[in-house]
TIMI-15404 format. One line per 3 residues: number of its first residue (from 1); for each residue x, y, z of N, C-alpha, C, O. Coordinates in Angstrom, 3 decimals. Each point is the difference from the previous one (the first is absolute). Example, Ala and Ser with C-alpha at 12.3 -4.5 7.8 and 13.67 -1.06 7.14 Angstrom:
<pts>
1	13.190,-5.690,7.800,-0.890,1.190,0.000,0.900,1.200,0.000,1.036,-0.019,0.665; -1.386,1.069,-1.385,0.820,1.190,0.060,-0.770,1.090,0.730,0.509,1.108,0.169
</pts>
This chain:
<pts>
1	-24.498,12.096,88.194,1.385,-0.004,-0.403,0.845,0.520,1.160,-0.325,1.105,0.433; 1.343,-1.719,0.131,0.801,0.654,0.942,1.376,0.007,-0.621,0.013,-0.958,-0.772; 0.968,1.480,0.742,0.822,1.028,-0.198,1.050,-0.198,1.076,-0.028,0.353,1.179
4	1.174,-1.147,-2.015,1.122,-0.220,1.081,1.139,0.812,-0.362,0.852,0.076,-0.885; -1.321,0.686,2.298,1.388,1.531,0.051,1.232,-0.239,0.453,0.967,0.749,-0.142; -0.992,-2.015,0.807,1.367,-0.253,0.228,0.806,-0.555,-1.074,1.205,0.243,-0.056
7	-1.895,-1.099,-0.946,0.599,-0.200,-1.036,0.209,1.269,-1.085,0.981,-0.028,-0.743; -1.889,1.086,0.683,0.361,0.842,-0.818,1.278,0.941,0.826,0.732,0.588,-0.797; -0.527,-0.467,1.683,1.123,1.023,0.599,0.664,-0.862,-0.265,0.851,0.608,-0.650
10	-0.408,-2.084,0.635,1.264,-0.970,-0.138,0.630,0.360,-1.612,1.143,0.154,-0.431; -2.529,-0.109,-0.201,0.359,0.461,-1.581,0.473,1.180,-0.213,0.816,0.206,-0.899; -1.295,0.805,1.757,0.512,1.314,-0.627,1.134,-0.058,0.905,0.784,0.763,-0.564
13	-0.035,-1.297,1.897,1.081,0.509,0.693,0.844,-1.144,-0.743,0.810,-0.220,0.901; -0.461,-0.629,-1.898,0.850,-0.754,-0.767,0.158,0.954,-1.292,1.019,0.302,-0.621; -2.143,0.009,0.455,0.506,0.847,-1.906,-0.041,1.196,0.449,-0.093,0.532,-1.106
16	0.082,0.665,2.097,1.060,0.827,0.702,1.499,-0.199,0.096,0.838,0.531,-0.728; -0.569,-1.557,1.953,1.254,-0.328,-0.529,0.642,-0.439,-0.877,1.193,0.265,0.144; -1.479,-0.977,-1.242,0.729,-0.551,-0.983,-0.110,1.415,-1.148,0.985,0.145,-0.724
19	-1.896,0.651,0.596,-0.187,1.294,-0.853,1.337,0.671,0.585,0.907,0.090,-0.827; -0.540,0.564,2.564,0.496,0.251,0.158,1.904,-0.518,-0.341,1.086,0.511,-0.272; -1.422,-1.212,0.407,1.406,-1.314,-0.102,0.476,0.048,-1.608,1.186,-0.182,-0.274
22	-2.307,0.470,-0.904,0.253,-0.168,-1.402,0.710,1.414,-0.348,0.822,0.271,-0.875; -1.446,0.556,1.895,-0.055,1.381,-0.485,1.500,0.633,0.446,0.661,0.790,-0.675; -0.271,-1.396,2.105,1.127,0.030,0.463,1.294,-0.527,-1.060,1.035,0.659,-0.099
25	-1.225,-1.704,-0.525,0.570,-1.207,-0.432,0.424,1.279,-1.611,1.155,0.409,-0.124; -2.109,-0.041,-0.753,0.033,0.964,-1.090,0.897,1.316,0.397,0.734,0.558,-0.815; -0.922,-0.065,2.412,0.494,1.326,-0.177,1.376,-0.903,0.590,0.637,0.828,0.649
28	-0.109,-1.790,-0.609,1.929,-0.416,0.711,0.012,0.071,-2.096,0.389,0.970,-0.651; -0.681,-1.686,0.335,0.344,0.081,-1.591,0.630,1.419,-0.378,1.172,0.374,-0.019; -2.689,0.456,-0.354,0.565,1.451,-0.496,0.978,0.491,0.835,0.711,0.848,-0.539
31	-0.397,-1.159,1.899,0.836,0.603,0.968,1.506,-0.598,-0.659,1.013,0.670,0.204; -0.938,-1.758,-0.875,0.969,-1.083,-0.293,0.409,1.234,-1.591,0.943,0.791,0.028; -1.666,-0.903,-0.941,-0.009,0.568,-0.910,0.553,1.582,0.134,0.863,0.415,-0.774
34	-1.612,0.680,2.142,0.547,0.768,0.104,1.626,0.104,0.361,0.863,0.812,-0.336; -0.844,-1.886,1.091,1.346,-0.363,0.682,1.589,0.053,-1.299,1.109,0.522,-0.111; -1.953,-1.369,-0.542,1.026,0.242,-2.155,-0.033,0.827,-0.288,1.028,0.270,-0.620
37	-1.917,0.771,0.686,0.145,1.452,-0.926,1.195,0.282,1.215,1.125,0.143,-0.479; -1.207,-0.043,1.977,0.636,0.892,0.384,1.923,-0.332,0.246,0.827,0.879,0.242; -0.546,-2.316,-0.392,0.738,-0.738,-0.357,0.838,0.558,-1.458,1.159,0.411,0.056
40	-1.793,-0.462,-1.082,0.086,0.577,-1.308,0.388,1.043,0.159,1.172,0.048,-0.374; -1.532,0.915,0.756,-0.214,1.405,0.083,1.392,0.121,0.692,0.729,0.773,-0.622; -0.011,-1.448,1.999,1.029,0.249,0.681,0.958,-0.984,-0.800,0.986,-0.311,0.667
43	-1.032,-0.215,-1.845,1.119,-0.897,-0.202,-0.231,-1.182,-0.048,0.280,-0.522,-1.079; -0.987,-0.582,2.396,0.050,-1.159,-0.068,-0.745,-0.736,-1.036,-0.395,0.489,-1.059; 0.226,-1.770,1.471,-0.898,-0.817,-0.571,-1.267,-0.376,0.174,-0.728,-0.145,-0.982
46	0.355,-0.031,2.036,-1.105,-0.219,0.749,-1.085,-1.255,-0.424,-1.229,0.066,-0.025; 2.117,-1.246,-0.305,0.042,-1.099,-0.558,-1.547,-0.949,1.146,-1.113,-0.409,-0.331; 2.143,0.423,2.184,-0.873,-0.684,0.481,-1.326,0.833,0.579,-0.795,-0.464,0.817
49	0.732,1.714,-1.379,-1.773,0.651,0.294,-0.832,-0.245,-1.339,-1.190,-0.291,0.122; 1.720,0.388,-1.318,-0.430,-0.742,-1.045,-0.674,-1.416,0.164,-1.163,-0.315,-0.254; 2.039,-0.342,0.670,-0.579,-1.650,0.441,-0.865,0.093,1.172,-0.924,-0.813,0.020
52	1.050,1.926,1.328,-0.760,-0.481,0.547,-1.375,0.732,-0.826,-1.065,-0.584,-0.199; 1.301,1.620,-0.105,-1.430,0.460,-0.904,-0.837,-0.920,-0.422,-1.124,-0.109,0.490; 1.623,-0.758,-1.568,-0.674,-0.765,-0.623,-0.560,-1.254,0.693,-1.100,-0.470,-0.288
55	2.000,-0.093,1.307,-0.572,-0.760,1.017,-1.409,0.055,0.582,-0.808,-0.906,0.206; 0.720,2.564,0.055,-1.446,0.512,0.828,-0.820,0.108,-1.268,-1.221,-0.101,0.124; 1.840,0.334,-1.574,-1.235,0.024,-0.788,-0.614,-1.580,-0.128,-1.071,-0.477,0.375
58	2.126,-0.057,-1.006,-0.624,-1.615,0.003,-0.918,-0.451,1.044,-1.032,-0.615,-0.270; 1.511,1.012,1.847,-0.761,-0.643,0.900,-1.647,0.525,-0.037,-0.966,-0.686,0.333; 0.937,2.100,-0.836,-1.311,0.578,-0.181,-0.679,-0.087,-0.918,-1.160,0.397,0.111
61	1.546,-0.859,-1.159,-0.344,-0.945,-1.109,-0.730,-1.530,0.265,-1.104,-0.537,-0.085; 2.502,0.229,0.462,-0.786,-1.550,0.809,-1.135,0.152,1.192,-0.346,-1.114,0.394; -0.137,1.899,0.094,-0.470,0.158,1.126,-1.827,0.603,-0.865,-1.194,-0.161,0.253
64	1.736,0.624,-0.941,-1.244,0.681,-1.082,-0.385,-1.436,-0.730,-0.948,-0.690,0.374; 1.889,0.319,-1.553,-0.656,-1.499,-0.322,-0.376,-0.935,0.946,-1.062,-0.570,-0.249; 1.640,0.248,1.276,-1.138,-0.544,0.989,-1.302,0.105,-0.091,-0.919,-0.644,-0.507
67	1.114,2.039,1.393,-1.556,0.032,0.384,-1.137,0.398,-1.435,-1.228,0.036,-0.081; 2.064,0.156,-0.673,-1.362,-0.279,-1.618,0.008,-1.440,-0.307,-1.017,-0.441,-0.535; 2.331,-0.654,0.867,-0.361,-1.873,0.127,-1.575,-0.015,1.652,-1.089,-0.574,0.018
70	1.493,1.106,0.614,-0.608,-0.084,0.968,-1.469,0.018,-0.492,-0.711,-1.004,0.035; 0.219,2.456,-0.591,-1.424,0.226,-0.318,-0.384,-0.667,-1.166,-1.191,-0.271,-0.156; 2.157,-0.083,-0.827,-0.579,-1.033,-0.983,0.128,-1.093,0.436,-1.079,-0.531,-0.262
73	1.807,-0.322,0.863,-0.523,-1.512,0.791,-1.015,0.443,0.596,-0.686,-0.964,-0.338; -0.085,1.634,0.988,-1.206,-0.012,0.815,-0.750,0.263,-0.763,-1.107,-0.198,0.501; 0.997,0.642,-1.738,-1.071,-0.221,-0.537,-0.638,-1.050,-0.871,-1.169,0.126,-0.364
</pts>
């Protein structure tokens, strides 16, 4: 049996970055969300951190159903 390491580092240095990238993607959200409390808190509205909030949730949503379409087509 030989054992291709270049293909396994290709695998783990893609789902590194994209882990990193999801994880990034979740904390602009809560940052969006924190952004309304502090909006609220001074008066405003904080209408477009709301939207972008939910933007980064959806996209991490979609990015999650993917890759569970991903592992159930392959199987």
């Amino acid at each position: 049996m030989k054992i291709d390491w270049s293909a396994i580092g290709s695998v783990f240095g893609v789902s590194l970055v994209f882990t990193v990238g999801l994880v990034a993607l979740f904390t602009l959200g809560i940052n969006g969300l924190a952004r309304r409390e502090k909006a609220a808190a001074q008066g405003g509205g904080g209408a477009l951190a709301v939207t972008g909030a939910y933007v980064c949730f959806a996209a991490c949503a979609a990015a999650v159903v993917y890759g569970i379409h991903l592992i159930v087509a392959k199987s």
